[in-house]
Residue frames as qw, qx, qy, qz and C-alpha x, y, z in Angstrom:
[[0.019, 0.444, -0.834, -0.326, 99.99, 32.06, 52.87],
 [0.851, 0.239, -0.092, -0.458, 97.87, 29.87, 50.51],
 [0.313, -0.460, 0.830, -0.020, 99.11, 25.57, 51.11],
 [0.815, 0.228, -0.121, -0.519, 98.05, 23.15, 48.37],
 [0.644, -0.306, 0.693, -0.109, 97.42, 20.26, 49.47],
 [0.006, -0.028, 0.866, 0.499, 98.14, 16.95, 46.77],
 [0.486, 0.068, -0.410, -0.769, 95.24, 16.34, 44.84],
 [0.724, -0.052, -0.641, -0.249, 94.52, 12.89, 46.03],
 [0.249, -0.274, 0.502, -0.782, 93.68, 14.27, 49.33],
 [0.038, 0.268, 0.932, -0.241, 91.15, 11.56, 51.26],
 [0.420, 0.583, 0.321, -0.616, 88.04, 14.55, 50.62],
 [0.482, 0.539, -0.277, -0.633, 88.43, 14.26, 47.19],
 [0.177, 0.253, -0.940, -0.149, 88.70, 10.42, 46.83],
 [0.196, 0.275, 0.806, -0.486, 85.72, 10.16, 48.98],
 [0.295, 0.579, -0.099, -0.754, 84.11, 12.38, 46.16],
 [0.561, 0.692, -0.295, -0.345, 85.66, 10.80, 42.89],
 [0.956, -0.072, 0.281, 0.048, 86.51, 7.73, 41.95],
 [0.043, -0.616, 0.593, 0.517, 90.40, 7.79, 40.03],
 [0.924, 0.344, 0.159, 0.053, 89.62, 6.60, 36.40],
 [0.610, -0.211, 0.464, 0.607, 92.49, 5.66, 34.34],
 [0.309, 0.833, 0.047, -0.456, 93.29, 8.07, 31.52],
 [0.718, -0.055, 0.413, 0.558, 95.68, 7.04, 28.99],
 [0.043, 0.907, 0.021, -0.419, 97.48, 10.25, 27.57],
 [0.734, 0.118, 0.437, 0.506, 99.36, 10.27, 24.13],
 [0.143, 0.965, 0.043, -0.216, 101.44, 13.12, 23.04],
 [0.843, 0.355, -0.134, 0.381, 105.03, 13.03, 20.85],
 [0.355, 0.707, -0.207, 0.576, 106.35, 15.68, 22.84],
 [0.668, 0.018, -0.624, 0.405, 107.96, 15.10, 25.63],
 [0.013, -0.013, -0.422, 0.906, 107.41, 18.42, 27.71],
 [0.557, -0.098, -0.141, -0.813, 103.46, 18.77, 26.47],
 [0.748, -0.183, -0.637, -0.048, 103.08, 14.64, 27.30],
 [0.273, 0.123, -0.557, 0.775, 104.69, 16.33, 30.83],
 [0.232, -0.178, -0.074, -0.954, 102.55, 18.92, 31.11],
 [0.547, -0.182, -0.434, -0.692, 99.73, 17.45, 30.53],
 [0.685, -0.046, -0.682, 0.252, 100.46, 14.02, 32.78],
 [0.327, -0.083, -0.471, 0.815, 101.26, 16.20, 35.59],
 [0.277, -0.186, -0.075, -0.940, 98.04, 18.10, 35.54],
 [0.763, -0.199, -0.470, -0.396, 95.80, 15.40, 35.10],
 [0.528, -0.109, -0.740, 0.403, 97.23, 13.73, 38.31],
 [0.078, -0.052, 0.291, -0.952, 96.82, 17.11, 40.18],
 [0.585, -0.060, -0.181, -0.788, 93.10, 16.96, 38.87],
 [0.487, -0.151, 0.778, -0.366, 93.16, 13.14, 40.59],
 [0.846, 0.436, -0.121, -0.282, 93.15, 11.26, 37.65],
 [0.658, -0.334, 0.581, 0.344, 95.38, 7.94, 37.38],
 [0.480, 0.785, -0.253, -0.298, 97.40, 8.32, 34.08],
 [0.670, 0.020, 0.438, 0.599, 99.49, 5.99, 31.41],
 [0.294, 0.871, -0.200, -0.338, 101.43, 8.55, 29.12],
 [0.599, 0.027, 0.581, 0.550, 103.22, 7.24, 25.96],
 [0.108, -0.634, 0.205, 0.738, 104.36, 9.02, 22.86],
 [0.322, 0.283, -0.538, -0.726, 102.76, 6.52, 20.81],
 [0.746, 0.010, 0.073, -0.662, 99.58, 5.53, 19.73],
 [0.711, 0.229, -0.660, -0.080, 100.96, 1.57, 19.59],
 [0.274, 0.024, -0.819, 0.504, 101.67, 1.52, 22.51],
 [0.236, -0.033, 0.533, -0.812, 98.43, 2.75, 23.68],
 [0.827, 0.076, -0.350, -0.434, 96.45, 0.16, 21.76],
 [0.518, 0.146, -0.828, 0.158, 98.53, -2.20, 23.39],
 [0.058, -0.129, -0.693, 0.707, 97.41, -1.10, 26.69],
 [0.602, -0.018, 0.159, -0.782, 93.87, -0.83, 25.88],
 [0.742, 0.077, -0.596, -0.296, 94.08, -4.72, 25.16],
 [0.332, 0.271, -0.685, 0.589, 94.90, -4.80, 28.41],
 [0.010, -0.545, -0.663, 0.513, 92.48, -2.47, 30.44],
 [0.123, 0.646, 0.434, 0.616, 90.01, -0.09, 29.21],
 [0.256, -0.239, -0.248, 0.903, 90.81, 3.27, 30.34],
 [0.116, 0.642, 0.549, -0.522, 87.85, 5.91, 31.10],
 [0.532, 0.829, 0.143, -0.097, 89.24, 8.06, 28.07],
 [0.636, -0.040, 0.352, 0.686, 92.29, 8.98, 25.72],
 [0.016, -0.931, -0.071, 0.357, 93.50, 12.13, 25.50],
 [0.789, -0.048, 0.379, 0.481, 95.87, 12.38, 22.02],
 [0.149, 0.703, -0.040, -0.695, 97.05, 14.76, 20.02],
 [0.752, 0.599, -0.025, -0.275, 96.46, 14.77, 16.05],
 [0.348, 0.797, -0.480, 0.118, 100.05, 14.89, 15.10],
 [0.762, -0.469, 0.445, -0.044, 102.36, 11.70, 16.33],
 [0.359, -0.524, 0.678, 0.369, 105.55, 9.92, 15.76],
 [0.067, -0.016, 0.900, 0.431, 104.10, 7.36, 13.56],
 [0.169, -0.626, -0.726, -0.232, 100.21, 6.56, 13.79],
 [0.076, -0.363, -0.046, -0.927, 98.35, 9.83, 13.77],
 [0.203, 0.102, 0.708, -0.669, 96.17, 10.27, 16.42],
 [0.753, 0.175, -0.158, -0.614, 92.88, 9.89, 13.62],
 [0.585, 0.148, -0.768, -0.215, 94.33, 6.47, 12.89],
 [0.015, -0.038, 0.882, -0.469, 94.49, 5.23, 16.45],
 [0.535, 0.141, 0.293, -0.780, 90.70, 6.46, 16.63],
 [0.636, 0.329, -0.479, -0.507, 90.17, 4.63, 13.84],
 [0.325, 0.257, -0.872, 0.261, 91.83, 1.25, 15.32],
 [0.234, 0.023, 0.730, -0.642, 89.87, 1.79, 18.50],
 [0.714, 0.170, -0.151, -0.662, 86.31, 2.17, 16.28],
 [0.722, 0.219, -0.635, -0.169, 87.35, -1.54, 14.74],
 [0.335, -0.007, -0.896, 0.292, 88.15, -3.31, 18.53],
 [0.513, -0.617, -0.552, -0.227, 84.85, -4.28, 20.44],
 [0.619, -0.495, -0.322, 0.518, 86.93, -3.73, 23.94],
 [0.309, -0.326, -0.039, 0.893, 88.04, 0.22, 22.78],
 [0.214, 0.523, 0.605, 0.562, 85.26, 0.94, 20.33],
 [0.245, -0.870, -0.403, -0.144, 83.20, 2.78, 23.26],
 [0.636, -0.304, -0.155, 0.693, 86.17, 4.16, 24.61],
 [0.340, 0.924, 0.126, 0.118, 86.03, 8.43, 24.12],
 [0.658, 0.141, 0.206, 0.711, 88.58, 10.07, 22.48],
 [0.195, -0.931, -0.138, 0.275, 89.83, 13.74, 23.20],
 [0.708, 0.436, 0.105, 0.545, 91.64, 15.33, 20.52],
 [0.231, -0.934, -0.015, 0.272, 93.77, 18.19, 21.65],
 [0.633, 0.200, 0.272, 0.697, 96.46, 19.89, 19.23],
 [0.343, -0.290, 0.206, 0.869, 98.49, 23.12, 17.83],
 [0.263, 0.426, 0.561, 0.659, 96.85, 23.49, 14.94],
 [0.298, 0.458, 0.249, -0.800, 94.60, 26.27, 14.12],
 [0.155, 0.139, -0.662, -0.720, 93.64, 24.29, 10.70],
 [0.621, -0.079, 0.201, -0.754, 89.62, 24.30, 10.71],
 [0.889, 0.129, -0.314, -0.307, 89.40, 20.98, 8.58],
 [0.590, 0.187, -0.748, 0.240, 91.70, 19.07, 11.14],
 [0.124, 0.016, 0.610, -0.783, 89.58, 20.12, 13.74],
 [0.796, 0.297, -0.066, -0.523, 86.45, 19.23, 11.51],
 [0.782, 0.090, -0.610, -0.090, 88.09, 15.34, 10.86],
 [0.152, 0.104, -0.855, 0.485, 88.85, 15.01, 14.32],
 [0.470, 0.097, 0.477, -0.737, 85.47, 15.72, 15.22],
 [0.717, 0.293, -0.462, -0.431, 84.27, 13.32, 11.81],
 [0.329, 0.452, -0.791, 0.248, 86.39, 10.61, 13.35],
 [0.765, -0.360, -0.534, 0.028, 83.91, 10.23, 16.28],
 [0.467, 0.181, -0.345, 0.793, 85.97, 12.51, 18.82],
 [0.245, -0.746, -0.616, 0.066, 84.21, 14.02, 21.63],
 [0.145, -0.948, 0.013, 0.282, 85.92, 17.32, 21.78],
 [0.677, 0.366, 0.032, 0.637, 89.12, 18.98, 20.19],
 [0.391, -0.886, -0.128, 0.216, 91.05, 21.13, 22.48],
 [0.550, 0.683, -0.194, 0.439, 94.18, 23.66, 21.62],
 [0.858, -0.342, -0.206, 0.324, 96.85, 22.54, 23.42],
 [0.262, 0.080, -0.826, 0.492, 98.16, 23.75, 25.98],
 [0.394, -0.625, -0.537, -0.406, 94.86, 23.32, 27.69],
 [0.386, -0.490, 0.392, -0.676, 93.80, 25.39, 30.70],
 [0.125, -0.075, -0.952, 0.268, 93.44, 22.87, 33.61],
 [0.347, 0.155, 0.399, -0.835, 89.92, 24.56, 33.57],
 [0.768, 0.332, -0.325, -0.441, 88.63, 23.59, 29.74],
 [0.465, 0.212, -0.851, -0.122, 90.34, 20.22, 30.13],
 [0.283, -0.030, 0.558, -0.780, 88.68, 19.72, 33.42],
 [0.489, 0.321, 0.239, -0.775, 85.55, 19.80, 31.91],
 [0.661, 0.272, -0.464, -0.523, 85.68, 18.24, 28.84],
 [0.197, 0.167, -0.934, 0.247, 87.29, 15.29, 30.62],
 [0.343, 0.245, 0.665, -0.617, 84.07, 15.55, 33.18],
 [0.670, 0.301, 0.027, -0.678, 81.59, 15.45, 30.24],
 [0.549, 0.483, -0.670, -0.130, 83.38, 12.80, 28.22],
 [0.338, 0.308, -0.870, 0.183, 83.87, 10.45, 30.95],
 [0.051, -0.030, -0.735, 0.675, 81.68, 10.94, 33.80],
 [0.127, -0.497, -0.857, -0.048, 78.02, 9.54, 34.72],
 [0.172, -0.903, -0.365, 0.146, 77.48, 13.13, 36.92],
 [0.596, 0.461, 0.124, 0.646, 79.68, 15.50, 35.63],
 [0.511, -0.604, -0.088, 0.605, 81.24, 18.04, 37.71],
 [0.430, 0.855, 0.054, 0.286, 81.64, 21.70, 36.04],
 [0.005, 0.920, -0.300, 0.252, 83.93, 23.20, 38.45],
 [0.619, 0.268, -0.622, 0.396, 87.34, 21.68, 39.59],
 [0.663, -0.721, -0.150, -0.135, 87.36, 21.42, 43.39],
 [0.646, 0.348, -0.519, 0.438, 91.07, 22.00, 44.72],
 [0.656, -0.615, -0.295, 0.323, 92.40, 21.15, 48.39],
 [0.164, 0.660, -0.223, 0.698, 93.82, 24.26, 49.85],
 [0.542, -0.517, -0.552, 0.366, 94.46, 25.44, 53.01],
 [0.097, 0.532, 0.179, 0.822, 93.00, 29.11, 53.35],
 [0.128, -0.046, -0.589, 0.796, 91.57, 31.30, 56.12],
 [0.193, -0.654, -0.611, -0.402, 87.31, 31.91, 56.43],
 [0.193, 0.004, 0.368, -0.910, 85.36, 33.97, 58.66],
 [0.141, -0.304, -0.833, -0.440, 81.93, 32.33, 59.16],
 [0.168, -0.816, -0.478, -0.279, 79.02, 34.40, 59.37],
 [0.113, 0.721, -0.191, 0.657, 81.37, 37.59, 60.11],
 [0.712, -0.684, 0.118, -0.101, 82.31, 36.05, 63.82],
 [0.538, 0.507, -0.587, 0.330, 86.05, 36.27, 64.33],
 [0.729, -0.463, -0.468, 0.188, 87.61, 35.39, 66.93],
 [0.231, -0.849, -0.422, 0.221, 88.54, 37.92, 69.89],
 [0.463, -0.381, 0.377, 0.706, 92.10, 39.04, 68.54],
 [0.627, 0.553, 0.000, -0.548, 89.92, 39.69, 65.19],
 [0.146, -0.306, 0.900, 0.273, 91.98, 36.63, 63.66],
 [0.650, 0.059, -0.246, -0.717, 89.97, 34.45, 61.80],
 [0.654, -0.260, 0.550, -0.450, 88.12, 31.19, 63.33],
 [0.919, 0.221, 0.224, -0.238, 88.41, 28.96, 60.35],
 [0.215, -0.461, 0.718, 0.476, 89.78, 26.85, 57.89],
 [0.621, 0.575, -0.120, -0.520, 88.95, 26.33, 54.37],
 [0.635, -0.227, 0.701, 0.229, 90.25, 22.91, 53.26],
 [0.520, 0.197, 0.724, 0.408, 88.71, 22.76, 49.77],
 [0.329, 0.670, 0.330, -0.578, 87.32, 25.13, 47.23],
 [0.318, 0.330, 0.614, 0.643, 85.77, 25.87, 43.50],
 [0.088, -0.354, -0.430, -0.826, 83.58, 28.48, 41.38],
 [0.532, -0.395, -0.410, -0.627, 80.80, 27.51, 43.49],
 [0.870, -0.445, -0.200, -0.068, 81.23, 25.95, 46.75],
 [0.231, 0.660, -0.596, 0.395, 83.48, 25.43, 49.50],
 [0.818, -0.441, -0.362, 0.077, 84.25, 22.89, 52.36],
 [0.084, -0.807, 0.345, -0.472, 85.04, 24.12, 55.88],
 [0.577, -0.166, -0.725, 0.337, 86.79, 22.32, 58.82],
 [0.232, -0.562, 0.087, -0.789, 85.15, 24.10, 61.51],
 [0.078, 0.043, -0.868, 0.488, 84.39, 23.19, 65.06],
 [0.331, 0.454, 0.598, -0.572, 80.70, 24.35, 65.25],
 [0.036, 0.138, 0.792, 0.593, 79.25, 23.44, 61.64],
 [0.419, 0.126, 0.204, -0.876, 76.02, 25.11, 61.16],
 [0.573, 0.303, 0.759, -0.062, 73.11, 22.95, 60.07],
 [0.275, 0.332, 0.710, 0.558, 71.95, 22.10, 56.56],
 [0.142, 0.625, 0.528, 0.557, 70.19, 24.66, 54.36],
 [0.423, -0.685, -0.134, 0.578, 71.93, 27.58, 56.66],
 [0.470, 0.730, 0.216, 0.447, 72.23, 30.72, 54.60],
 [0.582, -0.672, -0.038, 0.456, 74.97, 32.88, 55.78],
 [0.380, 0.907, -0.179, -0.009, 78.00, 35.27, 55.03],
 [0.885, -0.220, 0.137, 0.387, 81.33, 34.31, 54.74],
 [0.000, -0.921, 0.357, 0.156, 84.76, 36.31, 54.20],
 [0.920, 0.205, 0.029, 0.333, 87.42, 34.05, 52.08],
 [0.080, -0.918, 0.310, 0.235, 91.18, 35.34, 52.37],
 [0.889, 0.334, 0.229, 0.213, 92.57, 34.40, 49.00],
 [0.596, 0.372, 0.086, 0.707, 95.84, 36.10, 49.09],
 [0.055, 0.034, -0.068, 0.996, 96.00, 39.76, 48.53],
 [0.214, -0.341, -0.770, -0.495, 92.35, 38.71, 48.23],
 [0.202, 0.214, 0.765, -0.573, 89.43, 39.32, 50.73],
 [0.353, -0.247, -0.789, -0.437, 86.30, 37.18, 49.18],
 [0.306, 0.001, 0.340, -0.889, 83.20, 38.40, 50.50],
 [0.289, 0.054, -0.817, -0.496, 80.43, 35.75, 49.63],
 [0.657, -0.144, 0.327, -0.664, 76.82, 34.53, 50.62],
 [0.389, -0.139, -0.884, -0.221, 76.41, 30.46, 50.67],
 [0.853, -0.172, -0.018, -0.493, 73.76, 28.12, 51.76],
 [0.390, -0.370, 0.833, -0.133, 75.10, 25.07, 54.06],
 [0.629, 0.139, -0.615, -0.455, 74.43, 21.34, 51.85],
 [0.820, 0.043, -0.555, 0.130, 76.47, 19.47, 54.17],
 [0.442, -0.676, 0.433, -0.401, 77.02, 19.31, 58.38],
 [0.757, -0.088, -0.593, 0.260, 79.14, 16.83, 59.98],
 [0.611, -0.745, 0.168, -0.206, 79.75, 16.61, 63.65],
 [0.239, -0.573, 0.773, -0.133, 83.15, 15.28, 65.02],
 [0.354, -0.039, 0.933, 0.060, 82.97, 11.14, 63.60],
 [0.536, 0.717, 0.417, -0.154, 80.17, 11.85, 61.02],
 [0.501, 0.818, -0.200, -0.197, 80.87, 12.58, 56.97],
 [0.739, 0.617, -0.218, 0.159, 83.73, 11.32, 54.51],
 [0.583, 0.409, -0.569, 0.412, 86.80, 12.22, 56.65],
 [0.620, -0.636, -0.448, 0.101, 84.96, 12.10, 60.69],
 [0.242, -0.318, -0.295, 0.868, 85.94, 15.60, 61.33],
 [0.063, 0.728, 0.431, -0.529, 83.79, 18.40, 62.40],
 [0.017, 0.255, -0.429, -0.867, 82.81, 20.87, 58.61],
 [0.408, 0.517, 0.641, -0.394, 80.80, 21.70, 56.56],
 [0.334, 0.487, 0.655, 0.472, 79.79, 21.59, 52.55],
 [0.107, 0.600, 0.046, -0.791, 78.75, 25.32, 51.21],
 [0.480, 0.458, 0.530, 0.528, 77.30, 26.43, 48.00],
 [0.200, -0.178, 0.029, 0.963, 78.11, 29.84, 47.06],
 [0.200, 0.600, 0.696, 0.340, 74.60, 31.96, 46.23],
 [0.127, 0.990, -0.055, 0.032, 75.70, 35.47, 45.90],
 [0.623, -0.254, 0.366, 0.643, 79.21, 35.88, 44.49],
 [0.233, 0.810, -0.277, -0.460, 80.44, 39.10, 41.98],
 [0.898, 0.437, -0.055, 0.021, 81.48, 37.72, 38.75],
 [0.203, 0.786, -0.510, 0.284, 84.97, 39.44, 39.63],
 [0.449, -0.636, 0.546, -0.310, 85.06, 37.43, 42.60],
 [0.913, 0.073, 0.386, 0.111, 84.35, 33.96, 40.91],
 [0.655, 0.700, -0.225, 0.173, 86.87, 34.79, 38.20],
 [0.033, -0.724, 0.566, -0.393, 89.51, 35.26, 40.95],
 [0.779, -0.271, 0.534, -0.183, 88.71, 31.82, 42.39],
 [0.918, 0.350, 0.179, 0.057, 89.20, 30.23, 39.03],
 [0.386, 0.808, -0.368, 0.251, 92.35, 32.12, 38.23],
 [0.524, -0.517, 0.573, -0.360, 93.83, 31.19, 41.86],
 [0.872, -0.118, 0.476, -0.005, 92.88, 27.37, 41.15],
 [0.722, 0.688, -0.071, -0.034, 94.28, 27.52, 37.74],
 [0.366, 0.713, -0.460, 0.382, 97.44, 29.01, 38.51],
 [0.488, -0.568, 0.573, -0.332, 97.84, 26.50, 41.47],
 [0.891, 0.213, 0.391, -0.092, 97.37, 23.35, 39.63],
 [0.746, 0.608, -0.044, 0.268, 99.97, 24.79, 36.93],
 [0.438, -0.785, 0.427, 0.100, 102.79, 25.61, 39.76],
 [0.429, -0.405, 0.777, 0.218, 106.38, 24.42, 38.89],
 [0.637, 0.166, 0.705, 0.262, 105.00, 23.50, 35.11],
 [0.114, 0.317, -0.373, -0.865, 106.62, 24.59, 32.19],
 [0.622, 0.551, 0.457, -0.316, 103.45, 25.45, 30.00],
 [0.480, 0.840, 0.018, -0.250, 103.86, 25.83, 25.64],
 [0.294, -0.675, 0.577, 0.352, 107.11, 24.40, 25.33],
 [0.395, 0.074, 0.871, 0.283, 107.97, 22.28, 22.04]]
């Protein structure tokens, strides 16, 4: 049984600072949606349904980015851009356009406009992920990292019942953190067995990170992996897995 832990788990805060996002969408379930993702992904969010009110609140604080769609109650989501261009405090501010359409030349003025990306909404929690990490962030992060709570085998030693001796606490595309009592040292290359479900992830990493018992981010015994021999099938099945954990219990396309 696969347990996911909240998003704004101490290992990932120790990671990532929480910027502020400020999310503007007229529709009430897609302004949901979205809101509720972006927390998951350990982002602090203001959601409003209009772009007035989120000028008001950038005279306030300047938020990391602004995620709007084209199409709004009153001011369109080009004007706001516009607005922001003209105020010193929101000029630098980037601006993620994400909408329905499928019309090329409103996806060609949003991107005139100064817009750092135009996504078609409802966005995977993967592509928004990302753009959000390029758009906002000094080191950018490709792969979402999500707290879980999954079973390992490390380096094919089980224990005597053949049960398995670990726990997996976090994982992405590329990497995984174990809680483990006997952390191997740094730039250990090993096998590992992941049980992801119906799943059984077979995978070679390379240790980054070793803590001992009071040592590392949360002073328990684990250790930092990067995956460097994984089947494409197998990293597709990690990303599908985080995907469709991060979108639990949200309705997706509605409106």
């Amino acid at each position: 049984m696969v347990k996911t832990i909240t998003h704004d788990s101490e290992q990932l805060m120790a990671d990532r600072k929480k910027h502020l996002l400020i999310v503007i969408d007229g529709d009430a379930s897609q302004l949901y949606y979205t809101g509720m993702l972006l927390q998951r992904l350990g982002y602090n969010i203001y959601t409003t349904k209009m772009a007035e009110d989120a000028l008001e609140i950038m005279n306030i604080t300047v938020p990391a980015l602004v995620l709007t769609d084209v199409t709004l109650p009153a001011m369109s989501g080009l004007e706001l851009i516009r607005k922001m261009k003209q105020n010193p405090y929101s000029q630098a501010i980037p601006v993620i356009f994400y909408t329905k359409s499928l019309d090329r030349s409103v996806k060609d003025a949003c991107l005139h406009e100064g817009g750092v990306a135009i996504l078609s909404k409802p966005a995977e929690p993967d592509v928004l992920f990302w753009a959000i990490q390029k758009a906002a962030e000094i080191t950018p992060r490709r792969y979402i990292r999500l707290s879980v709570c999954l079973s390992v085998i490390v380096d094919n030693q089980a224990a005597a019942d053949g049960s398995p001796i670990d726990c997996l606490t976090a994982i992405s595309e590329n990497g995984m953190y174990i809680s483990t009592l006997n952390p191997r040292k740094v730039r250990t290359e090993m096998p590992f067995s992941i049980f992801l479900q119906k799943y059984v992830i077979r995978i070679m990493g390379i240790v980054l990170h070793s803590y001992k018992s009071g040592e590392g981010p949360l002073r328990t015994p684990g250790m930092g992996v990067q995956f460097t021999q994984i089947t494409p099938e197998d990293q597709e099945i990690i990303r599908a897995f985080i995907n469709r954990q991060l979108m639990q219990d949200l309705a997706r396309g509605a409106g």
